[in-house]
N, C-alpha and C positions, 0 to 999 in steps of 0.2 A: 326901385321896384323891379319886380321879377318878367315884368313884359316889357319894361324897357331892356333891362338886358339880353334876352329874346330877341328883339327884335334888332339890337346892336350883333348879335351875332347872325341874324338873318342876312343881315346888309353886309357881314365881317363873308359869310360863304359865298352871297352872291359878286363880293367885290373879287375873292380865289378866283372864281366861274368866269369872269370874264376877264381877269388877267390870265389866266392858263387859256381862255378863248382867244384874247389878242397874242401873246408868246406863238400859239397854233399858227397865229396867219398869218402873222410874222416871221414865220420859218418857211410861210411857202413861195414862191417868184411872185413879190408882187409887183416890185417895181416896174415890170411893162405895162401891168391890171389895171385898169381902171375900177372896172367895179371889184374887184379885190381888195383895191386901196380904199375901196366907199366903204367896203365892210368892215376893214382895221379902224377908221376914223367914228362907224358906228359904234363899234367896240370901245373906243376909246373912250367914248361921248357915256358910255354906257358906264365901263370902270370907273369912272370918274363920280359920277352921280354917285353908286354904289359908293363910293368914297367919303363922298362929302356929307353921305347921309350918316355914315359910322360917324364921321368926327363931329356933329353937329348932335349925335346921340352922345357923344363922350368931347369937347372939346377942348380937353388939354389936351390932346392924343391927337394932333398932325400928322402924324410921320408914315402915314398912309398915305396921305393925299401928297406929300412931301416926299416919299421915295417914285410917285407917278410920274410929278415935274419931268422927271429923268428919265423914265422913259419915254414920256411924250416927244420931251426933246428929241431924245434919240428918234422917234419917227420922222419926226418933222427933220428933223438933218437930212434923211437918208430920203424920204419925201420929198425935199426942197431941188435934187436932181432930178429927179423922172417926173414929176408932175406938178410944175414951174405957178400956172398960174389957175388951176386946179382950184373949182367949190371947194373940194373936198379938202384942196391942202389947207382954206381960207378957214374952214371949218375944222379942222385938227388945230392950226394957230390959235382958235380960239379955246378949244377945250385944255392947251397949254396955258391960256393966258387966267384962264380961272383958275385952273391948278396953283396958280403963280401968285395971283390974287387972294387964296387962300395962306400962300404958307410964304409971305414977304417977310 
């Protein structure tokens, strides 16, 4: 139907919106930040949703939520030095582990 499609591509620009949001914050120092780092993990938590909602509107089509995996990792790598034992890092591991959980 023509509103589901709609609204697959609603969640397809809001998921852009917040990957070109997290890319932004992720180009600026955060690693001292704490609440810098609060707002990429919101972000993340955010992408992701927008994520899982396209593939749950389309669900042979993973490889949304499946090219995120990797970036998540990549936070949480680069995360896992400057802010060790970190809500915030406890809460990006989880928005990975769903990620992960989606596309095993």
């Amino acid at each position: 139907s023509s509103a589901a499609t709609t609204m697959v591509e609603s969640y397809a620009s809001m998921k852009e919106m917040y990957l070109k949001e997290s890319r932004a914050l992720l180009g600026l120092q955060w690693k001292g930040d704490e609440e810098l780092f609060s707002r990429i993990v919101q972000s993340s938590a955010d992408l992701l949703d927008a994520a899982i909602k396209c593939t749950e509107a389309n669900p042979e089509d993973k490889s949304g939520v499946s090219s995120l995996k990797y970036h998540f990792k990549g936070i949480v790598k680069q995360a896992s030095n400057h802010f060790e034992d970190s809500s915030d890092l406890k809460e990006l591991k989880k928005v990975l582990e769903r990620a992960e959980s989606i596309c095993n």
